[in-house]
C-alpha positions in Angstrom: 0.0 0.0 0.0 1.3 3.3 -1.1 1.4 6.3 1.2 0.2 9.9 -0.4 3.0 12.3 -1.0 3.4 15.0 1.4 2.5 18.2 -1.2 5.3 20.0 -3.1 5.9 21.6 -6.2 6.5 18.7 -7.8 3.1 17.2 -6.9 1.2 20.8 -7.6 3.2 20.8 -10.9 1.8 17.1 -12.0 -1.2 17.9 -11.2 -1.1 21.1 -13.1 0.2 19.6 -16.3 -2.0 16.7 -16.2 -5.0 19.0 -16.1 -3.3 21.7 -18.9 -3.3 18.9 -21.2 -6.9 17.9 -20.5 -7.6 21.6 -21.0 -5.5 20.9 -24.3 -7.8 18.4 -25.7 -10.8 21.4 -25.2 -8.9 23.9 -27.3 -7.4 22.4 -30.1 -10.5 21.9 -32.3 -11.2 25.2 -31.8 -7.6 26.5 -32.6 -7.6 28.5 -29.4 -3.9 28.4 -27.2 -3.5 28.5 -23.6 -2.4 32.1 -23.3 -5.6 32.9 -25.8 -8.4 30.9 -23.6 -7.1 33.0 -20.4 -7.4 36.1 -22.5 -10.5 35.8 -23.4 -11.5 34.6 -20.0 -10.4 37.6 -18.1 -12.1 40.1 -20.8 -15.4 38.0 -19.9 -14.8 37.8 -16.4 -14.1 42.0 -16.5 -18.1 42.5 -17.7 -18.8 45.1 -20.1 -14.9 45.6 -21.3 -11.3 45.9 -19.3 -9.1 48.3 -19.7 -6.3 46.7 -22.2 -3.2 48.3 -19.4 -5.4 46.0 -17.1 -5.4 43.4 -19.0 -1.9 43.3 -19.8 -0.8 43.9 -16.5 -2.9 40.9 -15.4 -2.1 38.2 -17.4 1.3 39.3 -17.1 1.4 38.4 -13.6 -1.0 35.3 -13.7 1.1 33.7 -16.2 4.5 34.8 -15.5 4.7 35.4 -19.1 6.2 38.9 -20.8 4.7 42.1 -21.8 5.3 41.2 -25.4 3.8 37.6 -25.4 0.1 38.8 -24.0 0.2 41.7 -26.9 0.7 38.8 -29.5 -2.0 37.1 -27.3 -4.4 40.6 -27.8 -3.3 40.8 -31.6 -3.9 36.9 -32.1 -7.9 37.6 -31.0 -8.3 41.3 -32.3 -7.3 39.7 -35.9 -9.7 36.5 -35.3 -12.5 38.9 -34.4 -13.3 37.7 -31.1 -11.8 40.6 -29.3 -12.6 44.3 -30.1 -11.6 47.3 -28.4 -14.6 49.7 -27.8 -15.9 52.3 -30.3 -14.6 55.7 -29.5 -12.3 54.1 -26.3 -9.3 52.1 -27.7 -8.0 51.9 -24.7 -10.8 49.1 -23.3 -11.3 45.8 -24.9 -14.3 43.5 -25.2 -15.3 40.1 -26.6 -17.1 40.2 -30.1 -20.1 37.9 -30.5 -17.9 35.0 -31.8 -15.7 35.7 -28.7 -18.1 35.0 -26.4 -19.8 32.1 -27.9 -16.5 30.3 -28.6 -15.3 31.6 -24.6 -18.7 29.8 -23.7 -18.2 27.0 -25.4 -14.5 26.7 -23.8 -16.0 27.1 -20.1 -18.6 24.8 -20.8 -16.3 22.3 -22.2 -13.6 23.1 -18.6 -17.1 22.9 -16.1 -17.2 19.2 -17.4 -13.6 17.9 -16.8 -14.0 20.0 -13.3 -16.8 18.0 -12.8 -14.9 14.8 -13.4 -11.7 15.8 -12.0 -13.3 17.6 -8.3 -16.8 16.7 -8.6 -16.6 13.8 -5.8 -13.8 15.3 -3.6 -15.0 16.8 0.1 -16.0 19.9 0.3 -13.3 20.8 2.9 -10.4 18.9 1.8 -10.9 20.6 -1.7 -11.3 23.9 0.9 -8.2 23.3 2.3 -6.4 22.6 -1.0 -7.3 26.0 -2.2 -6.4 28.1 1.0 -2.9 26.3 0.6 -2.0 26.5 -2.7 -3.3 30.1 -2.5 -1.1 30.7 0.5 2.5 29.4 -1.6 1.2 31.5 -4.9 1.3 34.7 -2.8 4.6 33.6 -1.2 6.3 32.5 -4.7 5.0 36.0 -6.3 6.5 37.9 -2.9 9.6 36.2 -3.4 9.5 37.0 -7.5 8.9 40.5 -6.8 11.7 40.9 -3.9 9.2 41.2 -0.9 
């Protein structure tokens, strides 16, 4: 009988892998990438529009990614027409029509796998989970900025 291992980053990192490829097999038929679906996420999650500085500045720090990758990321959707900044306001963005039906489709498509992958799990040990893996993101991102 095998004992659980004690959590690290190398258990938080196989468990994030396993589930970016599951995410993986969601947005390949649609020709969506990673850095794209969280795009289009946060402009849906931001209501209305987000201011594009925002934006930038967000996923940025979410993904640990440069400045330069998340404009490609904004460029990638404003040419595939499911991004649009707003008439008369460049400066905020929103999702087109097609953006938020394919960003639906996406969610609908992660709910499931959630579903599968959490659905049965206790309540409190998926509590518990969060508030820890919450509490080592805030000290990874202290440490990245020099806090």
């Amino acid at each position: 009988m095998s004992t659980a291992p004690t959590l690290n980053g190398q258990v938080i990192g196989q468990a994030h892998y396993a589930t970016r490829a599951l995410l993986g097999t969601v947005l390949a038929p649609t020709g969506t990438t990673f850095n794209q679906s969280v795009a289009l996420n946060a402009v849906a999650d931001g209501g209305e529009a987000v201011e594009h500085g925002a934006l930038v500045a967000w996923m940025t720090g979410a993904l640990k990614i440069d400045e330069s990758a998340v404009l490609v990321t904004i460029g990638e959707l404003a040419e595939s027409k499911l991004l649009e900044t707003l008439p008369g306001d460049t400066s905020r963005l929103r999702l087109t029509e097609a953006g938020r039906t394919l960003n639906g489709r996406i969610r609908a498509a992660v709910a499931e796998i959630t579903e599968r992958l959490y659905g049965d799990l206790p309540a409190d040990d998926l509590a518990t989970a969060g508030r820890l893996l919450t509490l080592v993101t805030a000290r990874a991102n202290a440490e990245l900025t020099g806090a």
